[in-house]
C-alpha positions in Angstrom: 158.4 -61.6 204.7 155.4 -59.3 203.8 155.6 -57.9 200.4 154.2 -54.2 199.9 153.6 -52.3 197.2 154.5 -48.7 197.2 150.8 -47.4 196.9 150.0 -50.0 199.9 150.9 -47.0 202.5 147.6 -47.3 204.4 148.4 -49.1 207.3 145.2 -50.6 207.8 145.7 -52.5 204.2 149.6 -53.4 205.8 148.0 -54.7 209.3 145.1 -56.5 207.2 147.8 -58.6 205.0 150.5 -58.8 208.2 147.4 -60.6 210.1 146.7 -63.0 206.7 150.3 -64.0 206.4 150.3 -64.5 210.4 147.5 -67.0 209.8 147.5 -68.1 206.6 144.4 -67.7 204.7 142.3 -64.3 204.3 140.5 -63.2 207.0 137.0 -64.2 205.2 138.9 -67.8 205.5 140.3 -68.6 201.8 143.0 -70.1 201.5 146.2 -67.5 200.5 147.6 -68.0 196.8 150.8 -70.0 197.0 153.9 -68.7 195.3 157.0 -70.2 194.5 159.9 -68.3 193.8 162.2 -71.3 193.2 162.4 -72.8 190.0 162.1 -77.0 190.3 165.2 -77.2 188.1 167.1 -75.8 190.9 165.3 -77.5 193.7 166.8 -80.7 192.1 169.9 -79.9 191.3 170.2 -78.2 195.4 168.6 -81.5 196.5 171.0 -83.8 194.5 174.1 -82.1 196.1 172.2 -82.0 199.5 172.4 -85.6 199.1 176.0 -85.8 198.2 177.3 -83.1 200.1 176.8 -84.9 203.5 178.6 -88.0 202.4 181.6 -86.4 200.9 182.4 -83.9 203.7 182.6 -86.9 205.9 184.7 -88.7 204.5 187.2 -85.6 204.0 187.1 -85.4 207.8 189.5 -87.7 209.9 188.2 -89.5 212.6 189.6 -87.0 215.5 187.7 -84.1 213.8 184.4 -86.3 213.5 184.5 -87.0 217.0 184.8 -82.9 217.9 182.5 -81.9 215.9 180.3 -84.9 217.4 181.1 -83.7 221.4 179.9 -80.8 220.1 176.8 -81.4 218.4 175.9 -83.1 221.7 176.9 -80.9 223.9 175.0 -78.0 222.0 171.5 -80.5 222.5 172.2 -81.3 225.9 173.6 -78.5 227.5 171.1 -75.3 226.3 
C-alpha cells in the first residue's frame, strides 16, 4: 500500500511514487529502501505455530471431516 504524507498532496509526487512501488526501484533505476515492519521475534514465534498448527488441527479432525474438506479442496482447483 502507498504511504503518503500529508504535505505529499501534489499528485504528480503521488503518481511518481505509485509508478516506483508498481515497479520497484526509482525511476532513475535504484533500488527502493526495504522496510520491515515485522519484528523477527514475532516472525519466529508465527512461524513456529505455522508449523504446529497444521499438524494439530489434523489430528482434531475425524477422518469423515478430512475427507470433505479434501472433496472440497479439490473441487475448488478443478472446477474454477
Amino acid at each position: 500500500m502507498l504511504e503518503t504524507m500529508p504535505q505529499d498532496r501534489d499528485f504528480t509526487v503521488i503518481a511518481r511514487r505509485t509508478v516506483e512501488q508498481a515497479i520497484g526501484e526509482h525511476l532513475d533505476g535504484s533500488p527502493l529502501p526495504v522496510f520491515t515492519r515485522k519484528r523477527s521475534a514475532a516472525m519466529e514465534r508465527g512461524r513456529l505455530g505455522g508449523l504446529k498448527g497444521g499438524k494439530a488441527r489434523a489430528k482434531k479432525l475425524s477422518p469423515k471431516r478430512r475427507k470433505q474438506i479434501a472433496l472440497k479442496a479439490a473441487k475448488a482447483r478443478w472446477n474454477r
